[in-house]
C-alpha positions as CSV (number, residue, x, y, z in Angstrom):
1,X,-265.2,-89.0,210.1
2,X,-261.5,-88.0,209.7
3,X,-260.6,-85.3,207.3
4,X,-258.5,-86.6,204.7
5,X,-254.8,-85.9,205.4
6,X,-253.0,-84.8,202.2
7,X,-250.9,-86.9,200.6
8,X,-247.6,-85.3,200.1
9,X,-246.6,-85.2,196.4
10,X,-244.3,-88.3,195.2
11,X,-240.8,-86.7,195.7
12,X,-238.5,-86.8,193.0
13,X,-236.6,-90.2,193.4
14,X,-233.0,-89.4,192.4
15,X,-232.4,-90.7,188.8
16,X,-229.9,-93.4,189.5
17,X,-230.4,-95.0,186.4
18,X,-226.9,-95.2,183.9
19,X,-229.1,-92.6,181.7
20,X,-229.3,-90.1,184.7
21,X,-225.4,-90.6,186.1
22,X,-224.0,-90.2,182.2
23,X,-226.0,-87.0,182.0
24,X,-224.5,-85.4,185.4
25,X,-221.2,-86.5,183.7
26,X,-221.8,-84.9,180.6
27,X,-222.9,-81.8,182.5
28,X,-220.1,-81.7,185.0
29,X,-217.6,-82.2,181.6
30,X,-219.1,-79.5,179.9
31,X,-218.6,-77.2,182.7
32,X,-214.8,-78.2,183.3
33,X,-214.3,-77.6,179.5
34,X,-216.4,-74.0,179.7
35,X,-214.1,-73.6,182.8
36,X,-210.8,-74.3,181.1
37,X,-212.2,-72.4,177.6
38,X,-212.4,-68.7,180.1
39,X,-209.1,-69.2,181.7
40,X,-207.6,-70.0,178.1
41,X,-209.2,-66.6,176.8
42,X,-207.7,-65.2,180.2
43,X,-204.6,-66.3,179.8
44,X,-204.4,-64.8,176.1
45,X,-206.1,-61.3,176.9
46,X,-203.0,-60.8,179.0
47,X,-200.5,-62.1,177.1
48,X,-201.7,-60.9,173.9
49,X,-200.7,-57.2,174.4
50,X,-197.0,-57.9,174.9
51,X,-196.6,-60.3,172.1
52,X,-195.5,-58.7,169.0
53,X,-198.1,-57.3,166.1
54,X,-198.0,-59.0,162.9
55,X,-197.0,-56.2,160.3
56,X,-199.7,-55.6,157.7
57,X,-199.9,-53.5,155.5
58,X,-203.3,-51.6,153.5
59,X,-203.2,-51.1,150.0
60,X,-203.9,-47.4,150.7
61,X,-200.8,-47.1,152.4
62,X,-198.8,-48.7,149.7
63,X,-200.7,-46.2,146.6
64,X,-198.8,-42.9,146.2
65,X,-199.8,-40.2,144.7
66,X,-197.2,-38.6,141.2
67,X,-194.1,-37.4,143.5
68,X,-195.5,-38.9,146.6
69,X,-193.1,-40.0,148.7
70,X,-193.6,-41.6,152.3
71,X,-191.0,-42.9,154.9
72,X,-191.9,-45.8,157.2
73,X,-189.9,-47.8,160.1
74,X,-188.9,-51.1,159.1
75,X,-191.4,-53.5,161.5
76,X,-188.1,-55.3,162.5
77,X,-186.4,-52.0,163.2
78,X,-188.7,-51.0,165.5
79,X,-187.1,-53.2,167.9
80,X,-184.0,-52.0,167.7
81,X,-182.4,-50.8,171.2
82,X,-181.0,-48.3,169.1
83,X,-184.3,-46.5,168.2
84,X,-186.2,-47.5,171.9
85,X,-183.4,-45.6,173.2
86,X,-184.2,-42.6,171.4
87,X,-188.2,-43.1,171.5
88,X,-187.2,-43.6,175.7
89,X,-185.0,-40.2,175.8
90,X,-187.2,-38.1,173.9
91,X,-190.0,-39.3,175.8
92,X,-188.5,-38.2,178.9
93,X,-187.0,-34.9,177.8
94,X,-191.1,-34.4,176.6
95,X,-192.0,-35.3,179.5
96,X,-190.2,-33.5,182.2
97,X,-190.2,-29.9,180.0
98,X,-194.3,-30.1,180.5
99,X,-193.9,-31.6,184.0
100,X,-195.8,-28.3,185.2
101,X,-198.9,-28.6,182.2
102,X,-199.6,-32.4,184.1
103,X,-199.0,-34.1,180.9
104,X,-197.7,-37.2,180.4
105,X,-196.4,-38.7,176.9
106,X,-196.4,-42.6,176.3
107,X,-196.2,-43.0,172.8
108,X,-194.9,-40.7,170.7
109,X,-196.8,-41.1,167.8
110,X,-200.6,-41.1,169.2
111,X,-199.3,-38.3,171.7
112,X,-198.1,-36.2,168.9
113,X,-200.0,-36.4,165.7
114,X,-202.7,-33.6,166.7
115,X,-200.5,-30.5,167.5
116,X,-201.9,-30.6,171.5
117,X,-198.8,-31.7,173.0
118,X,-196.5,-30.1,170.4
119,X,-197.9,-26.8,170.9
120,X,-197.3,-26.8,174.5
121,X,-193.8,-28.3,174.4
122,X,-192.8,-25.3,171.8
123,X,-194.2,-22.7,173.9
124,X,-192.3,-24.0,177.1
125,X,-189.3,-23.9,175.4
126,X,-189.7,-21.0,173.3
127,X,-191.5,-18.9,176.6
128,X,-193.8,-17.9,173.8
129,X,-197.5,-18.6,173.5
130,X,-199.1,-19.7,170.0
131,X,-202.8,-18.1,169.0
132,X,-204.2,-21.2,168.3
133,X,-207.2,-23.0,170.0
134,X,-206.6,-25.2,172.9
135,X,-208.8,-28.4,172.1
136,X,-209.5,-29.3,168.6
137,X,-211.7,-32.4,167.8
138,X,-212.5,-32.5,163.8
139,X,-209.5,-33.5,161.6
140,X,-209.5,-30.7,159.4
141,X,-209.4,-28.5,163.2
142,X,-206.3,-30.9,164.1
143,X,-204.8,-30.3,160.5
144,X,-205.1,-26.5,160.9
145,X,-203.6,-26.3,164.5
146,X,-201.0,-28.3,163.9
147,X,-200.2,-26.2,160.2
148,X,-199.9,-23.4,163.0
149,X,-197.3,-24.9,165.2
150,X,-195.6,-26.7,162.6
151,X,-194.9,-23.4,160.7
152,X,-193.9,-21.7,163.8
153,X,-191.7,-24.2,164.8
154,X,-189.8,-24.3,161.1
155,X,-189.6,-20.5,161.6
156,X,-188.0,-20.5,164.6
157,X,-185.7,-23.7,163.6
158,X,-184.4,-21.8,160.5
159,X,-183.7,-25.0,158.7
160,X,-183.8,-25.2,154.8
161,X,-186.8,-26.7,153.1
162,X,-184.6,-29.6,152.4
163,X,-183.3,-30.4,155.4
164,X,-187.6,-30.2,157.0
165,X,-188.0,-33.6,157.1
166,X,-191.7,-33.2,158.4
167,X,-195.2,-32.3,157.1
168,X,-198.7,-31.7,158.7
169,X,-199.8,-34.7,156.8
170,X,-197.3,-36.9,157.7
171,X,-197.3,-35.7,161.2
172,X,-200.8,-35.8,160.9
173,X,-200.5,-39.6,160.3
174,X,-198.8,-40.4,163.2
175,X,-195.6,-41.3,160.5
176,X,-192.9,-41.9,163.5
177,X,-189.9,-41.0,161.3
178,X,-191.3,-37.8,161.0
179,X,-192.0,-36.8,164.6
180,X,-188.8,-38.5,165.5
181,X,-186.9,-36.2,162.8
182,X,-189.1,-33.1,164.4
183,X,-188.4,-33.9,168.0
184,X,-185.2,-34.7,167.2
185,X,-184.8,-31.2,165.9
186,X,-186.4,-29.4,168.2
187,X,-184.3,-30.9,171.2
188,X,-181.0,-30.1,169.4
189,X,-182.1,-26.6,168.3
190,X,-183.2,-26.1,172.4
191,X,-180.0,-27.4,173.4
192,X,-182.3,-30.0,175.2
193,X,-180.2,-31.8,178.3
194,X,-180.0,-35.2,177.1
195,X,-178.1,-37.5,175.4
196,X,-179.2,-38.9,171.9
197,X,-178.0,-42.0,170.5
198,X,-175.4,-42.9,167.7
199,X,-177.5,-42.9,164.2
């Protein structure tokens, strides 16, 4: 008696049918559209960063307190060569005074709102060191530091209350015009080695 030889199982004729050929089409066309989708979303995840923010504006930051009174750069100002020229200079002038502390300023407001980098730009130039503590995380830690610094700085700038065209808040709040008025300031009291440009 042979033993039964097993029958291999039926293989799986390709689908020839129109049915099976529109499917792989659909498929393929689906896939060349997912493809396209990604490099789309590529494409705008580099370019988004260097095309310009719409301006908006929270109705917090447009409620004032009685005798409030807040300063803010024009959206269409902040273009102006006039003002990258100064952001640019001060920038650098920051920049190569803590040359020896390995930091490195990029943006004037985010680098400055917190006291870190002012306090170690004043005591460079001043040769003094503040008593304040190094690394503060909590806000109201960030406020107090930066009350410090703020105070000694005015001190040593001698200016009138008037002519102090920064606060801790504002400072606090990364308001440009007044860290630009405080650097600004600072590098003229210092006799800083640069050039600022025409108002």
């Amino acid at each position: 008696p042979k033993s039964p030889t097993p029958k291999s199982p039926p293989s799986r004729k390709k689908d020839d049918s129109f049915l099976g050929k529109l499917g792989g089409t659909l498929a393929r066309r689906k896939k060349a559209k997912e493809v396209s989708e990604l490099q789309e979303e590529g494409i705008n995840a580099i370019n988004l960063p260097l095309s310009p923010i719409p301006f908006e504006l929270d109705p917090e930051d447009t409620m004032l307190e009685e005798n409030e009174v807040r300063t803010m750069i024009d959206p269409n100002s902040r273009s102006d060569p006039k003002l990258q020229e100064l952001m640019k200079v001060l920038i650098d002038w920051i920049n190569d005074v803590l040359v020896g502390e390995r930091i490195i300023v990029k943006d004037l407001a985010e680098d400055m709102y917190d006291g870190q980098v002012l306090q170690k730009l004043f005591e460079k130039l001043e040769s003094e060191k503040l008593n304040v503590a190094e690394v503060t995380q909590s806000e109201i830690a960030q406020k107090q530091k930066l009350q410090t610094v703020l105070e000694k700085i005015n001190e040593t700038l001698k200016l009138p209350p008037r002519s102090i065209k920064w606060t801790v808040d504002s400072v606090h709040a990364k308001s440009l015009v007044a860290i630009l008025h405080l650097l600004v300031a600072l590098s003229q009291y210092f006799r800083a080695p640069i050039r600022l440009p025409d108002h």
